[in-house]
Backbone as CSV, one residue per row, in Angstrom:
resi,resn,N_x,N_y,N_z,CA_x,CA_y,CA_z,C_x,C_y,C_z
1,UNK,57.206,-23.080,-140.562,56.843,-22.022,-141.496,58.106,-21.436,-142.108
2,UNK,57.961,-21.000,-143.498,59.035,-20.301,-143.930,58.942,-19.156,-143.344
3,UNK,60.306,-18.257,-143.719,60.547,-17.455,-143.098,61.323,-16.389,-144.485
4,UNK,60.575,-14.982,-144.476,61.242,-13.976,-145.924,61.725,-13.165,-144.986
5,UNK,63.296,-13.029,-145.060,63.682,-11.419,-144.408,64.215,-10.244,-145.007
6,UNK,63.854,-9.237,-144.369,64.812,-7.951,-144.896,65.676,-7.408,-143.690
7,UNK,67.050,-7.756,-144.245,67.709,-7.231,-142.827,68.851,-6.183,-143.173
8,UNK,68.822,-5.215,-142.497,69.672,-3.956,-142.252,69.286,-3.169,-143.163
9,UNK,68.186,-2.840,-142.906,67.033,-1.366,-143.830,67.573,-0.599,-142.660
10,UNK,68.503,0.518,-143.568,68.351,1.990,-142.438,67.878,2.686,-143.488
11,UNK,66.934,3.718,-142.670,66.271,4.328,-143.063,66.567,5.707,-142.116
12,UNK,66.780,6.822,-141.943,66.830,8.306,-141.595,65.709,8.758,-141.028
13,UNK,65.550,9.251,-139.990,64.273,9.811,-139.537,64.271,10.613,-138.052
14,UNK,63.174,11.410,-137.637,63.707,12.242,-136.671,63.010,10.907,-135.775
15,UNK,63.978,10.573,-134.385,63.452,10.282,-133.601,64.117,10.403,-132.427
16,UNK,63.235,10.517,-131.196,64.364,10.553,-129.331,63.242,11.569,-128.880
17,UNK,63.356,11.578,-127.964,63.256,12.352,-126.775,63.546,13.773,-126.288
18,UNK,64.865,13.691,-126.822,65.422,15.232,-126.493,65.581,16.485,-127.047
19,UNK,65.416,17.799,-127.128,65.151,18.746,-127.940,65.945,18.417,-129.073
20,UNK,67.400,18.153,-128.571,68.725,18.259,-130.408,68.047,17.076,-130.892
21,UNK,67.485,15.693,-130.142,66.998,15.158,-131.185,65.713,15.443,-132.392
22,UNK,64.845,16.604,-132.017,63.651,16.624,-132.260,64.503,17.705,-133.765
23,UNK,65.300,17.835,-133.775,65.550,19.077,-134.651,66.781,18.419,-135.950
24,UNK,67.054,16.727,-135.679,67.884,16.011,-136.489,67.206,15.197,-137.341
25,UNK,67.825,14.239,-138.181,67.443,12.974,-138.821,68.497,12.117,-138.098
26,UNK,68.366,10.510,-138.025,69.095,9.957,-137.564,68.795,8.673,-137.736
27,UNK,70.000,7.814,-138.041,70.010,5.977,-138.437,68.848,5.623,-137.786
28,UNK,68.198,4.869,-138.387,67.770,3.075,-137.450,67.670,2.147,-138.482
29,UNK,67.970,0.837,-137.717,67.774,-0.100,-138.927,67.346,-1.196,-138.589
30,UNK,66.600,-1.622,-139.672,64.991,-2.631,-139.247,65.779,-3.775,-139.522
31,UNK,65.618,-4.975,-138.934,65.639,-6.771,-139.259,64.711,-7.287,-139.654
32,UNK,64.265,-7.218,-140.502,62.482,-8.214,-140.473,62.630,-9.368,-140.568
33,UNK,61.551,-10.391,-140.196,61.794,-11.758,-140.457,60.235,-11.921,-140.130
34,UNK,59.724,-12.435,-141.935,58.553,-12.541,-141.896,57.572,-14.024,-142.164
35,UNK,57.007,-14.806,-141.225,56.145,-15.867,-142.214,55.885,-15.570,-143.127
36,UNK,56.035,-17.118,-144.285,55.615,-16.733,-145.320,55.823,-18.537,-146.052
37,UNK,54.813,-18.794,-146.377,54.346,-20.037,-147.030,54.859,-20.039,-148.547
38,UNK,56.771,-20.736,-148.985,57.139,-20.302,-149.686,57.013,-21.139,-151.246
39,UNK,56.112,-22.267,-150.997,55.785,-23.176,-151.943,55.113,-23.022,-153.405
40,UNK,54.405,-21.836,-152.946,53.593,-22.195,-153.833,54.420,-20.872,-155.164
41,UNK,55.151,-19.839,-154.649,55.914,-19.343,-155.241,56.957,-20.104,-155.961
42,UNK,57.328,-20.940,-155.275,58.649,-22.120,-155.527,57.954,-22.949,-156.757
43,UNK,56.844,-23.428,-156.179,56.696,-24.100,-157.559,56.011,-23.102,-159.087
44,UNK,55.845,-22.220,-158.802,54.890,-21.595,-160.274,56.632,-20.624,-160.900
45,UNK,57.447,-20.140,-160.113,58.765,-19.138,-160.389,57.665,-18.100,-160.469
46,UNK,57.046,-17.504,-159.980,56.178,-16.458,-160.588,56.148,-15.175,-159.299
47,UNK,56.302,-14.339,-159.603,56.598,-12.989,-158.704,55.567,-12.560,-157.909
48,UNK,54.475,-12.556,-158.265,53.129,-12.345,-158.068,52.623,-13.201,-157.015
49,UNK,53.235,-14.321,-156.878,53.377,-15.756,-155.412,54.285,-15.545,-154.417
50,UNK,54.824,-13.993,-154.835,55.513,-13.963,-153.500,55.467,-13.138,-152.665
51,UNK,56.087,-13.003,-151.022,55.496,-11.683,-150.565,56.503,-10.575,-150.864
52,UNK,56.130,-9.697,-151.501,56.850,-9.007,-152.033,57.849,-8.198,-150.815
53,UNK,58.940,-8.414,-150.536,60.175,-7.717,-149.785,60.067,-6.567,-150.100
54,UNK,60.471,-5.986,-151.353,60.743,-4.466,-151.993,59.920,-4.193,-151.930
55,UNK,57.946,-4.187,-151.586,57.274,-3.534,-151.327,57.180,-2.799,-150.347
56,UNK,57.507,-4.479,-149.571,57.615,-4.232,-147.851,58.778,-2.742,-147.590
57,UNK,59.914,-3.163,-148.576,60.736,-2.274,-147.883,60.664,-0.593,-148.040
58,UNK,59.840,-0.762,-149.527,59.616,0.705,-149.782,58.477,1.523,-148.905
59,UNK,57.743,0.476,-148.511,56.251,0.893,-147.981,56.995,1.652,-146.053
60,UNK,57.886,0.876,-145.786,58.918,1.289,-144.502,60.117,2.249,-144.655
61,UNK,60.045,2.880,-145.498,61.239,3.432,-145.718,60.217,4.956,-145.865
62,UNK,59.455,5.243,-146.375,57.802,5.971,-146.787,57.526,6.195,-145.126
63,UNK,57.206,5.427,-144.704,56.740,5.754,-143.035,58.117,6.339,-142.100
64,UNK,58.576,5.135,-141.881,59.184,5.613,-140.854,60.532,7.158,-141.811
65,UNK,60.516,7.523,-142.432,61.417,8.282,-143.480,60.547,10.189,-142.809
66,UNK,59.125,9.469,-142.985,58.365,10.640,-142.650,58.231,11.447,-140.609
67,UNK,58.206,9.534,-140.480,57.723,9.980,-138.814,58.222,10.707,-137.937
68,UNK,57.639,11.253,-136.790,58.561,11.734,-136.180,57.976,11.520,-134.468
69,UNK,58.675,10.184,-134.133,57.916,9.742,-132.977,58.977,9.790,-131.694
70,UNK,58.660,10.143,-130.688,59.751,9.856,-129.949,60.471,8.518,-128.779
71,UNK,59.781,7.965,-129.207,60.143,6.349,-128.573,60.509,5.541,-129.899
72,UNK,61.342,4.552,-129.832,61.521,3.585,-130.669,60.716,2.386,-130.536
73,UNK,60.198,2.200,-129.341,59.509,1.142,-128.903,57.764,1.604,-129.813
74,UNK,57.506,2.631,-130.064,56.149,3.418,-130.781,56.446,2.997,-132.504
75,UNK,57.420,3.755,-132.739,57.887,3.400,-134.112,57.588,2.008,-134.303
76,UNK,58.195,0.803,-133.446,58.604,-0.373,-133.988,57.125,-0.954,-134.003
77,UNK,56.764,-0.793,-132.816,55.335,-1.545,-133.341,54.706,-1.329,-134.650
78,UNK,54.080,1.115,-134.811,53.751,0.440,-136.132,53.980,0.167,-137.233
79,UNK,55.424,-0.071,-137.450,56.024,-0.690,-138.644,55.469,-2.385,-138.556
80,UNK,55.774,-2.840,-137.520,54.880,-4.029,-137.271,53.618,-4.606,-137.967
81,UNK,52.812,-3.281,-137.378,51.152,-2.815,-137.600,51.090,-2.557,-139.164
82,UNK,52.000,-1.901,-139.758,51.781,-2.302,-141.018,52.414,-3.153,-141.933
83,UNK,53.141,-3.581,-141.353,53.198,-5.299,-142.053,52.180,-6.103,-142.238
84,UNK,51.416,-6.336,-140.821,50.863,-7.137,-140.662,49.214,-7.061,-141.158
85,UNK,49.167,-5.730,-141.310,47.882,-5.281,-141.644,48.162,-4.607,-143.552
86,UNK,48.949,-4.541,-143.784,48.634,-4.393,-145.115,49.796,-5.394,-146.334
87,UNK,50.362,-6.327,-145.711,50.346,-7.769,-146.533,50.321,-8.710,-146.020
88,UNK,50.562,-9.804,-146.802,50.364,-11.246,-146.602,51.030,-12.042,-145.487
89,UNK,51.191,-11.353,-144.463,52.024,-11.882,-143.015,51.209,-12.261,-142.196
90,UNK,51.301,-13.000,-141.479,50.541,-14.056,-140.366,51.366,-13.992,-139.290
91,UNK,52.890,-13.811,-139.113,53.899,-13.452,-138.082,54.778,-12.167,-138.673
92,UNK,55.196,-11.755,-137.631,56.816,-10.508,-137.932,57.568,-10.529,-136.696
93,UNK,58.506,-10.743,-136.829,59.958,-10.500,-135.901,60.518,-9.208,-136.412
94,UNK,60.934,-7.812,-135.546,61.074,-6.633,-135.821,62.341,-6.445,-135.036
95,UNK,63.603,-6.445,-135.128,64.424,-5.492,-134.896,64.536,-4.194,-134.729
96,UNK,64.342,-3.025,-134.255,64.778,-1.940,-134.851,65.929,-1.596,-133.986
97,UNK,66.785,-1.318,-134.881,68.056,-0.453,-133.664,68.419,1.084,-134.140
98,UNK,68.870,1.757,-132.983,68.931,3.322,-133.058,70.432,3.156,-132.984
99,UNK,71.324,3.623,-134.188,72.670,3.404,-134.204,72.874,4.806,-133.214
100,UNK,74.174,4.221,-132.573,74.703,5.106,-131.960,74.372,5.798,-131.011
101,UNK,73.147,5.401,-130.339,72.367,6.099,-129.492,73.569,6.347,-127.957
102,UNK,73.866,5.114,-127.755,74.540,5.282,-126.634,75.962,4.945,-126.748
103,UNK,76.690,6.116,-125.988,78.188,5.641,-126.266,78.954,4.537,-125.892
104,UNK,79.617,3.791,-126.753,80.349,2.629,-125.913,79.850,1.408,-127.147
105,UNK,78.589,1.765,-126.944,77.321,0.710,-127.587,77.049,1.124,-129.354
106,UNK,77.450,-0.112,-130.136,76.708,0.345,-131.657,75.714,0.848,-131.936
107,UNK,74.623,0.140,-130.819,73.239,0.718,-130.910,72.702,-0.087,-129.907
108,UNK,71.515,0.469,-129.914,70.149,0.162,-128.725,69.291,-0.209,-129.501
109,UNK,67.777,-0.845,-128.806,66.703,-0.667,-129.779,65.848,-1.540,-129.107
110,UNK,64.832,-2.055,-129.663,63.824,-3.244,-129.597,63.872,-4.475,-130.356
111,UNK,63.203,-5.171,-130.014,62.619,-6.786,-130.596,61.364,-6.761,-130.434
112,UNK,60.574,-7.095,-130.844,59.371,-7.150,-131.287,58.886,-8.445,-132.130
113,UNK,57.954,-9.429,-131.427,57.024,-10.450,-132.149,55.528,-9.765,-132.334
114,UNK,54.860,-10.089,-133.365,53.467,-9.634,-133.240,53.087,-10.512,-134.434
115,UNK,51.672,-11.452,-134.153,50.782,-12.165,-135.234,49.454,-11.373,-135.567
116,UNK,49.021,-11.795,-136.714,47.858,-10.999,-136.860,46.768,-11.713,-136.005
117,UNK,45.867,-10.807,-135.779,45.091,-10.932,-135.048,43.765,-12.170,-135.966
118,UNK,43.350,-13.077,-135.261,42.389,-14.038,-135.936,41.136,-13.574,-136.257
């Protein structure tokens, strides 16, 4: 299967656990890597055949920009959940990392596979 990605979307948002976090904005940044059947785009050149990335990315930047969840492991799924449920994806591979979370370390975060459901 082909494969469309968007990689190193940071996007700002309150997230953690701890009171100073509940009262900040702060990095994370998504990897996506999405199935995507790239032929039939390939052969027509036509925009409308493809899965649109910049939708994807605006439609994630809109959520998680707003949320305010305190696990990253919550977040990542439903960025997932709406990939997968509101376009043309059949798989998603999800990165998310929390820059700077821990000292020493660039960042922390999750991985995440999820298919749509049949």
């Amino acid at each position: 299967m082909d494969k469309v990605f968007i990689e190193a979307l940071e996007i700002e948002c309150v997230i953690g656990i701890y009171d100073w976090e509940r009262k900040i904005r702060q990095p994370i940044v998504l990897d996506i890597e999405m199935d995507s059947d790239n032929r039939k785009p390939a052969a027509s050149d036509n925009i409308a055949d493809t899965l649109d990335y910049k939708a994807i990315s605006k439609r994630l930047i809109d959520f998680v920009g707003q949320s305010e969840f305190g696990l990253v492991e919550t977040l990542a799924e439903r960025c997932c959940a709406i990939i997968l449920e509101e376009f043309a994806v059949t798989r998603v591979r999800l990165k998310l990392s929390k820059v700077g979370a821990v000292r020493g370390a660039k960042a922390v975060g999750v991985i995440l596979e999820r298919t749509r459901a049949a």
